[in-house]
C-alpha positions as CSV (number, residue, x, y, z in Angstrom):
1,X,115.3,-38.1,-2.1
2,X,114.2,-41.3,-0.3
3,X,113.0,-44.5,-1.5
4,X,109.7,-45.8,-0.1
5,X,111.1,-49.1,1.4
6,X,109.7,-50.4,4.2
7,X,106.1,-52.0,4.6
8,X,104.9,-49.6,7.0
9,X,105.9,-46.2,5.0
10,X,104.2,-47.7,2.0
11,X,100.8,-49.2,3.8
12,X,101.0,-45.7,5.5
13,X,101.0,-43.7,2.0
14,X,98.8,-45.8,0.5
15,X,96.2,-45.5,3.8
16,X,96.4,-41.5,3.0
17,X,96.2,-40.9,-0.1
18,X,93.0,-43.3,-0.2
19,X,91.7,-40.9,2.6
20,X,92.7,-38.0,1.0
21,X,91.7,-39.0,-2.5
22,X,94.3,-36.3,-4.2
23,X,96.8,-35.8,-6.5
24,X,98.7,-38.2,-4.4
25,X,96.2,-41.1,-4.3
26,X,96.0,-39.9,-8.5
27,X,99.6,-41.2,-9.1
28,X,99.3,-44.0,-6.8
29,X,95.9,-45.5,-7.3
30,X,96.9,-48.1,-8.9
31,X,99.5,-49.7,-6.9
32,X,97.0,-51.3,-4.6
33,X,99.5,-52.7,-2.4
34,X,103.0,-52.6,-0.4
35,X,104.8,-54.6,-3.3
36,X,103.3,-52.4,-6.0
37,X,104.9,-49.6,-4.2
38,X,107.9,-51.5,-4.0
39,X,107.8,-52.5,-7.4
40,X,107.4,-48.8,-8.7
41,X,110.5,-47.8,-6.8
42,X,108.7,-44.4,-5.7
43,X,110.9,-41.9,-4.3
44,X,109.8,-38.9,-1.4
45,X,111.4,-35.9,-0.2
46,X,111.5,-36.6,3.9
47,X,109.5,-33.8,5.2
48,X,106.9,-33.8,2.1
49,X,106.2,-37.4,3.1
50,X,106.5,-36.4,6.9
51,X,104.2,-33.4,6.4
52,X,101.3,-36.1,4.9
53,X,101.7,-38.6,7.0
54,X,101.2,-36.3,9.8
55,X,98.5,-35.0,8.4
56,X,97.1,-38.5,8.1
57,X,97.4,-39.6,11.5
58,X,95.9,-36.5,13.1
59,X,92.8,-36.6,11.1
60,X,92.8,-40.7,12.1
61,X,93.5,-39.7,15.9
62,X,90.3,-37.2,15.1
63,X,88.4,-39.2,14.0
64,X,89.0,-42.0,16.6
65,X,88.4,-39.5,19.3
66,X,85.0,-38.4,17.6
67,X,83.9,-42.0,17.7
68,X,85.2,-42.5,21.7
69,X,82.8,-39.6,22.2
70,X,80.0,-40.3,20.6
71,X,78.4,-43.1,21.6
72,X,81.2,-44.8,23.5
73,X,81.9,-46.7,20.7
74,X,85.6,-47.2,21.2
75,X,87.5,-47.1,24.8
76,X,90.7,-45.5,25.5
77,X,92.8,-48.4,24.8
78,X,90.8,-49.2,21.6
79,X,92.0,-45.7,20.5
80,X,95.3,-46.1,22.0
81,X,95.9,-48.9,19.9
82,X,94.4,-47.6,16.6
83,X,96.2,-45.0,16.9
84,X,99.5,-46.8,17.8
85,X,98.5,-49.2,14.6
86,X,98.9,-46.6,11.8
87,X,102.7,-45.2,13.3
């Protein structure tokens, strides 16, 4: 088991389970922030937390890529760094 520690894995969990709105985003809901998380001293098993978070950024990388094609909406380096925001 790992601790959620840094600001990034927390912002990141917290980014996906609002998207995902599960069982997740259930248990976490109310820690509404990255010192929340902290504060709750929330473990993860690395590949469960891997396995989401993956799961996160390819629908985000979807979506950004919907939006590029659509109506042009976003350029390649808009996506690039979108993207490159939520690693």
């Amino acid at each position: 088991m790992f601790r959620v520690c840094t600001t990034t894995r927390a912002r990141k969990l917290i980014n996906a389970a609002a998207m995902f709105q599960d069982k997740v985003f259930d248990k976490i809901s109310t820690f509404q922030n990255e010192t929340r998380i902290f504060a709750a001293d929330l473990y993860y098993h690395s590949n469960c937390m891997r396995r989401y978070t993956k799961r996160y950024e390819k629908h985000v990388e979807v979506v950004l890529s919907n939006l590029e094609l659509e109506d042009g909406i976003a350029t390649d380096d808009d996506v690039t760094s979108a993207f490159n925001m939520i690693r």
